[in-house]
C-alpha positions as CSV (number, residue, x, y, z in Angstrom):
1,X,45.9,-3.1,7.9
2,X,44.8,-2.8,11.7
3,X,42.3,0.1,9.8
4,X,40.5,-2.4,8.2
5,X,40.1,-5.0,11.0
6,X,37.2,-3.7,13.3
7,X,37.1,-5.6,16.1
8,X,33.6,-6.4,17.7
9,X,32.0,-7.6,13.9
10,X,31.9,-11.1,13.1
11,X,34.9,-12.1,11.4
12,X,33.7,-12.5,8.2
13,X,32.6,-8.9,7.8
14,X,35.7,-8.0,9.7
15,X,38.0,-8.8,7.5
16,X,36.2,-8.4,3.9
17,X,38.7,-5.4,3.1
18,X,41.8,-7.7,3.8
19,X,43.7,-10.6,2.5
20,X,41.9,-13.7,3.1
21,X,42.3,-17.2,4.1
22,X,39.8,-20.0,4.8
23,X,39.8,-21.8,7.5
24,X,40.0,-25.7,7.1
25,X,37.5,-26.4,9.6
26,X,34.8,-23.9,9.4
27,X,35.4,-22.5,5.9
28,X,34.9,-19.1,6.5
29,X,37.2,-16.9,4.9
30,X,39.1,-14.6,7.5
31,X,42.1,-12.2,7.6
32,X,45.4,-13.6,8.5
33,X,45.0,-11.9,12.1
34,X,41.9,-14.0,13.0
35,X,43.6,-17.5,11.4
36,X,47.2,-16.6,12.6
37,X,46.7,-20.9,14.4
38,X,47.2,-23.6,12.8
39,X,45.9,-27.6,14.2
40,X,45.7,-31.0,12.5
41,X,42.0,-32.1,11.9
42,X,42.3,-35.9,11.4
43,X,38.6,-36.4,10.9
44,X,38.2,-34.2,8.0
45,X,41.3,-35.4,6.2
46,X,43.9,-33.3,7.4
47,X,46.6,-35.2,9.3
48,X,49.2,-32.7,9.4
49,X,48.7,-29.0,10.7
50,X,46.5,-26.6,8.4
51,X,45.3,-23.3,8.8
52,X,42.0,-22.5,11.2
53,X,40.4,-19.5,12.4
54,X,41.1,-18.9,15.7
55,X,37.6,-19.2,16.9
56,X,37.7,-23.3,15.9
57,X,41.6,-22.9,16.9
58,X,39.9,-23.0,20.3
59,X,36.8,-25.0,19.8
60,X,39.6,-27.7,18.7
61,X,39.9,-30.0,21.5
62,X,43.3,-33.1,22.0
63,X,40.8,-35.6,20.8
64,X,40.0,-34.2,18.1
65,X,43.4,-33.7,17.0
66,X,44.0,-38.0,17.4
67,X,45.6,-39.0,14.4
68,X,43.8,-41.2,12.1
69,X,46.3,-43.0,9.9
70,X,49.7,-44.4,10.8
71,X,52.7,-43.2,9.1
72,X,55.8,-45.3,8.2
73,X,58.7,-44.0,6.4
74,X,59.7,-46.2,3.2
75,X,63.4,-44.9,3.6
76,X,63.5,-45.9,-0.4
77,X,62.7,-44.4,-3.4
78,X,59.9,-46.3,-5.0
79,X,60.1,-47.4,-8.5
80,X,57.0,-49.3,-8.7
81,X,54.3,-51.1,-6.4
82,X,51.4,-53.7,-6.7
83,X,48.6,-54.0,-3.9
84,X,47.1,-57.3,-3.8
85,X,44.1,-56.9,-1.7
86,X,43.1,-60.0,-1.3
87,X,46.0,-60.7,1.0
88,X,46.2,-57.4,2.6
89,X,49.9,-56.7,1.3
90,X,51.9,-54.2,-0.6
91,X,55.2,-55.2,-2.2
92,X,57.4,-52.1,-3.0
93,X,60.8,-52.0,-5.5
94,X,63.1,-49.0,-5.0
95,X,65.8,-47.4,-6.3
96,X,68.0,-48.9,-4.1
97,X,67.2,-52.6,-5.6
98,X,65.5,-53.3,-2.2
99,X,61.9,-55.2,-2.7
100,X,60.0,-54.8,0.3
101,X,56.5,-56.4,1.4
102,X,54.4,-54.9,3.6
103,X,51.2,-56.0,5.5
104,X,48.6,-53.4,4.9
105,X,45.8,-55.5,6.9
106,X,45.9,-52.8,9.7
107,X,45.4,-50.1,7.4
108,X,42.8,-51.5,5.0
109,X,40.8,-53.8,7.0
């Protein structure tokens, strides 16, 4: 594949012969050499680590990677839940038989 790659073009018409992938930052579709990185991107929506080109790979700096959202782990299967925003909480009812209520005001307000 190395044939294909010329290196010294910009990466888009570098890697036009080649299987592509898009970076989640840019956009730009590249070859799996130039996105061989992967980063989280809180601000655009992506809280867990997702393909990049490795040209924003490096433009990505430590704050920009700060997570957004806070994650808490249910440790039930949910069978059904009701919001009721105007109290900020989430009640949850598992498989387990285990009702649980949860204050969403940090996460909603």
């Amino acid at each position: 594949m190395d044939e294909f790659h010329e290196v010294g073009r910009s990466l888009r018409d570098a890697c036009v012969l080649l299987p592509q992938h898009h970076c989640r930052k840019c956009g730009q579709a590249v070859c799996g050499k130039c996105s061989s990185k992967r980063s989280s991107i809180p601000l655009m929506g992506f809280e867990f680590e997702v393909r990049v080109c490795d040209l924003c790979h490096d433009s990505i700096t430590d704050e920009d990677r700060a997570p957004t959202a806070t994650f808490h782990d249910s440790k039930h299967g949910i069978l059904h839940m009701h919001f009721e925003p105007t109290r900020g909480w989430l009640l949850t009812s598992g498989t387990d038989k285990v009702i649980k209520l949860w204050d969403m005001t940090p996460v909603v307000s």
